[in-house]
N, C-alpha and C positions, 0 to 999 in steps of 0.2 A: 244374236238370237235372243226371243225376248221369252219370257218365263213365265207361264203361266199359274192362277193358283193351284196350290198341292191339294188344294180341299174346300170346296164349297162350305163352310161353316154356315148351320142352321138358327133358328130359334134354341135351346135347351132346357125345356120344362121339370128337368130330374135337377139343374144344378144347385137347386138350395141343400135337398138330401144328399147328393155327393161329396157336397163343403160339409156338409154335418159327420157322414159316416169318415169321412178324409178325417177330420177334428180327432174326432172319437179315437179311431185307430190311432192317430201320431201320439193323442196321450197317454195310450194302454203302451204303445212300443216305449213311448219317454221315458212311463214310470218304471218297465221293466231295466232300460239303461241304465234310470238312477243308480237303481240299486246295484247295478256292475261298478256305478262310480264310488256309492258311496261304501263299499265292500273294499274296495281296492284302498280308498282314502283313510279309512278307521281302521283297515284290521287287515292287510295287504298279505300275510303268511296263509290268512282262509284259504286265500286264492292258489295256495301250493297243495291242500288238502287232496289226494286223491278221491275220485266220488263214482266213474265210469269208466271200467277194461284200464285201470293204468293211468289215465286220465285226470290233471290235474284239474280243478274250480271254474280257473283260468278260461282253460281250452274250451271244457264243457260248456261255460257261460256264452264265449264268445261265439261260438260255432253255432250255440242256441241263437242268441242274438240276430248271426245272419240269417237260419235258417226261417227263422218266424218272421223278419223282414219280409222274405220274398214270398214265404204262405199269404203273410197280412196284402203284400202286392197283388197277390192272384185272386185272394178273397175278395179285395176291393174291385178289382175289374171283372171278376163274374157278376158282382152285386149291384158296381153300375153298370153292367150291359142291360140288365133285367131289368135296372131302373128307368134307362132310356128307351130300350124297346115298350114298355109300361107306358110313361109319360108321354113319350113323344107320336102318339101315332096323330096321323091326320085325323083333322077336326070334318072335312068332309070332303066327301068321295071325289071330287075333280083335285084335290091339296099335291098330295105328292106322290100317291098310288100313279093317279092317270100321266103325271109326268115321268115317272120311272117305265110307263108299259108305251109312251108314247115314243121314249128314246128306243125304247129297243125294236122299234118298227122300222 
């Protein structure tokens, strides 16, 4: 059995601002890591400080850590859907409108 493509891949007129905004966020998450590293390497008892219900430095940082990962993940894929629905529409009326209404005849 032979396998077809999973996905017609297009043209992508958003992907300059996607590598821009991808950039942007990996450096805003990085520099909040550093400083989970450089907390932990200089002065590692902070990280035993209770701050939150009980809750040591530690927990509070890392827990943040993940949580704002997956905000920044969801942020980034609202902001490129909006980028590519924006960018990518057909340049003119026969492009991809008339093929998308011609399959479904």
């Amino acid at each position: 059995m032979i396998h077809g493509e999973a996905a017609k891949l297009e043209k992508d007129d958003a992907i300059a601002l996607k590598t821009k905004i991808g950039l942007i966020l990996f450096g805003v998450y990085s520099l909040i890591y550093a400083g989970f590293i450089v907390i932990n390497t200089l002065t590692p008892r902070t990280m035993g400080t209770q701050v939150f219900l009980g809750l040591n430095l530690a927990v509070v940082y890392g827990f943040g850590l993940i949580f704002l990962a997956i905000i920044m993940g969801v942020v980034y894929n609202h902001v490129c859907t909006k980028l590519e629905d924006k960018m990518n529409k057909p340049s003119e009326p026969g492009d991809k409108e008339s093929a998308k209404t011609e399959v479904g005849k």
